[in-house]
C-alpha positions as CSV (number, residue, x, y, z in Angstrom):
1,X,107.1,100.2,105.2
2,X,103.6,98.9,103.8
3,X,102.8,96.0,106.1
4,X,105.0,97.1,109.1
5,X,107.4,94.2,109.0
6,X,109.0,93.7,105.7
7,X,110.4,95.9,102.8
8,X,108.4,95.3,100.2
9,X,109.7,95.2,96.7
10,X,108.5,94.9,93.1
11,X,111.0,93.7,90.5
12,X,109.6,93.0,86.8
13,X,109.8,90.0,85.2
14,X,112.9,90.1,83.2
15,X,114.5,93.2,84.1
16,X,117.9,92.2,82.7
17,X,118.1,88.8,80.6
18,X,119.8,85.4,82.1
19,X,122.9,84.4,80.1
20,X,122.3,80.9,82.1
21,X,119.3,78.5,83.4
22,X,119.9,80.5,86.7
23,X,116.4,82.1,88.4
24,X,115.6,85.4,86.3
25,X,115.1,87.8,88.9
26,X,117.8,86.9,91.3
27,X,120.0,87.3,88.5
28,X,119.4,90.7,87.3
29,X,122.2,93.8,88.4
30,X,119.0,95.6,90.3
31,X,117.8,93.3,92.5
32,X,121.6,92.3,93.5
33,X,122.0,96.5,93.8
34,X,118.9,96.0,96.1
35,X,120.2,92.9,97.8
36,X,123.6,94.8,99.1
37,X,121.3,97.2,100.1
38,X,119.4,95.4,102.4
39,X,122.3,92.8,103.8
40,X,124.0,97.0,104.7
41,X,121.4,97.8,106.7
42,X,119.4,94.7,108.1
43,X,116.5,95.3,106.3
44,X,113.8,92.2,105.9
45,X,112.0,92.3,103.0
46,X,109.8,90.8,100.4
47,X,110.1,90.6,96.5
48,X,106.6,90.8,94.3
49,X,107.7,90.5,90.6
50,X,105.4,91.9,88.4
51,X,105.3,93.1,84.9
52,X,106.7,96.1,83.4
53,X,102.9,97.1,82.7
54,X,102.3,96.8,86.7
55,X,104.6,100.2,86.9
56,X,102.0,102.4,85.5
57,X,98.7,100.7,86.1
58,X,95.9,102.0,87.7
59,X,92.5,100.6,87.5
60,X,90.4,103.7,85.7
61,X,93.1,105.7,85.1
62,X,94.4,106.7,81.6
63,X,98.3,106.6,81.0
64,X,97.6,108.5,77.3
65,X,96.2,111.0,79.5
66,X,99.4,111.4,81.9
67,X,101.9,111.8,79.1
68,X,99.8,114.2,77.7
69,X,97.8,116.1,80.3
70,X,100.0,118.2,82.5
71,X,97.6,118.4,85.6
72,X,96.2,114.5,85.2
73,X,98.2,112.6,87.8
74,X,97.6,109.2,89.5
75,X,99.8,106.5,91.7
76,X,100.0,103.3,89.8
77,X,98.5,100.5,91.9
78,X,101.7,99.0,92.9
79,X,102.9,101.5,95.2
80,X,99.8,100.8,97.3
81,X,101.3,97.3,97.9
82,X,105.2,97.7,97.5
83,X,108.0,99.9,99.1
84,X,109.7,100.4,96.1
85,X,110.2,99.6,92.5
86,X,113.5,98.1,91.8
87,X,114.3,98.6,88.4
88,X,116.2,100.7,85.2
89,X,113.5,103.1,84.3
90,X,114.4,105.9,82.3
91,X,113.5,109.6,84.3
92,X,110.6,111.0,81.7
93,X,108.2,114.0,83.0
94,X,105.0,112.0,83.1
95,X,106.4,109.0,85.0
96,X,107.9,111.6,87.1
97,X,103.9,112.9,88.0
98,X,104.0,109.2,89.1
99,X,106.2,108.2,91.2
100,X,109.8,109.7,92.7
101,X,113.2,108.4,91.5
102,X,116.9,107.8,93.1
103,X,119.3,108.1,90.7
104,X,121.5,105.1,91.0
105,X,123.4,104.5,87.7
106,X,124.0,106.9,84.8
107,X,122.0,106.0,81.3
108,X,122.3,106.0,77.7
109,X,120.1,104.4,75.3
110,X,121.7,102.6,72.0
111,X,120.3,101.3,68.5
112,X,121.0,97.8,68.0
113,X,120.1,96.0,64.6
114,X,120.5,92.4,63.3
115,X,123.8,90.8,61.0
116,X,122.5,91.9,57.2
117,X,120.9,94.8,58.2
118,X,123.6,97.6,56.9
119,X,123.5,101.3,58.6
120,X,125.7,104.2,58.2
121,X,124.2,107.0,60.4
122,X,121.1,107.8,61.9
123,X,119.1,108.5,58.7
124,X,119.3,104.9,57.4
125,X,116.8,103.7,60.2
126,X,114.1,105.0,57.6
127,X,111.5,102.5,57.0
128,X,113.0,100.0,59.0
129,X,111.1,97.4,61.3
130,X,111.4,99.1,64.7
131,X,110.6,96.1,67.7
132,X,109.8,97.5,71.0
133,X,107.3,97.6,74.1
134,X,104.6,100.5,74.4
135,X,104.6,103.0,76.6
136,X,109.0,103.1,77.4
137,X,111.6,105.9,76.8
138,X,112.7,103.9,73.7
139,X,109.2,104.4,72.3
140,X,109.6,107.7,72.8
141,X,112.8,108.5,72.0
142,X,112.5,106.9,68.3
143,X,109.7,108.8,67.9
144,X,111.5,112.0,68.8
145,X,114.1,110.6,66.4
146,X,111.7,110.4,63.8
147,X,110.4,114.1,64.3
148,X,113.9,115.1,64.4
149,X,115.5,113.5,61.2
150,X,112.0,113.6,59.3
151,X,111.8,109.9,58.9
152,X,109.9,106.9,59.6
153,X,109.9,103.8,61.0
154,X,107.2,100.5,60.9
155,X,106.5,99.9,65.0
156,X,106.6,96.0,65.7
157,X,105.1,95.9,69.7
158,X,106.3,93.2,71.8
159,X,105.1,92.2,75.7
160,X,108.4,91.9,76.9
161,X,112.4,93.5,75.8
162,X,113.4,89.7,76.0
163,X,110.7,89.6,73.2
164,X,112.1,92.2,71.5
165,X,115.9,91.0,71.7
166,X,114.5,87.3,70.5
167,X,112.4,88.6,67.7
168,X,115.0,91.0,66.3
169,X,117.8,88.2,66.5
170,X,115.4,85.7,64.7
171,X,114.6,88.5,61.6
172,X,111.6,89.8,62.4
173,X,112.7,93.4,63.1
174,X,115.3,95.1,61.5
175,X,116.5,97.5,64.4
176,X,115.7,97.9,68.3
177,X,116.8,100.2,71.2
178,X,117.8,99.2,74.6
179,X,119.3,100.5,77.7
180,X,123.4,100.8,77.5
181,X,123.9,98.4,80.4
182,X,121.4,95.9,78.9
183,X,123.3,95.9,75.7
184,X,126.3,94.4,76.7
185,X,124.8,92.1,78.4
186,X,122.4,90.9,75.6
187,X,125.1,91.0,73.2
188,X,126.4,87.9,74.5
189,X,123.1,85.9,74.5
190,X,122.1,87.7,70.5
191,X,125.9,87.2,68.9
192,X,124.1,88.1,65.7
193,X,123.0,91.5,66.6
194,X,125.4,94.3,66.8
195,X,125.4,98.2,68.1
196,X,124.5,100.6,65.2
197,X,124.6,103.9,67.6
198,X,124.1,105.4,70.6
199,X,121.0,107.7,71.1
């Protein structure tokens, strides 16, 4: 425990969408996960919510370098302040050079595109607007996609997934991946965007 006393954890901003006005970290499947948790076992403890960003950072240190470099590691700053990080992050090799995971709840990712946008398989993503965030699995898994199916897509970055989910409802992206799990729960808050396939 970091400062003796309390559990200290780091939530993102946003890490599941509210469907409601309700606070949006206490409302996200994580932090509840977390919550049961700690009520189990007595455990005090203290929430920092950061950005998704905050998960990798570390001032002077390159995170082109750790996807790419297999002996360039480094601890992202957080974990010098927090316990834990309590969150859905998809297992990849170079976060794994970061930080350890506990597998909690299995995950898929899925393809989701706006009403008007019409696609029949995998191929028909070609040249379509592809909103995301930098530096996530869904980043890299379109462009393994891509690779794969020798096609290619126009990346639209966005800050947040919220962004993402928002801008794709409101036609500024064609298509968009997200976590299974966050899906469905999106789905109702964006009734005009529908699943085109899981990945």
């Amino acid at each position: 425990i970091k400062n003796g006393e309390k559990f200290i954890i780091a939530v993102r901003k946003g890490d599941l969408p509210t469907l409601d006005n309700r606070n949006e970290t206490e409302d996200t499947f994580n932090y509840n996960l977390f919550l049961a948790f700690a009520e189990y076992f007595g455990i005090e403890y203290e929430v920092k919510v950061v950005n998704f960003s905050d998960f990798f950072y570390r001032k002077g240190c390159d995170i082109e370098r750790i996807k790419k470099e297999k002996d360039y590691i480094y601890t992202p700053e957080i974990l010098d302040k927090a316990d834990i990080l309590v969150s859905y992050l998809t297992i990849l090799d170079w976060r794994k050079k970061m930080m350890d995971f506990v597998e909690i709840v299995p995950n898929r990712q899925m393809i989701v595109a706006r009403d008007g946008i019409e696609i029949r398989g995998i191929q028909q993503i070609d040249k379509k607007k592809f909103l995301t965030m930098k530096n996530t699995s869904f980043e890299e898994t379109m462009k393994k996609i891509e690779a794969d199916k020798k096609i290619k897509v126009e990346y639209v970055y966005m800050p947040t997934l919220e962004g993402v989910w928002k801008e794709l409802s409101e036609g500024r992206g064609d298509i968009a991946s997200d976590d299974a799990i966050n899906v469905i729960l999106r789905l109702k808050k964006y009734p005009n965007v529908k699943i085109i396939e899981p990945i």
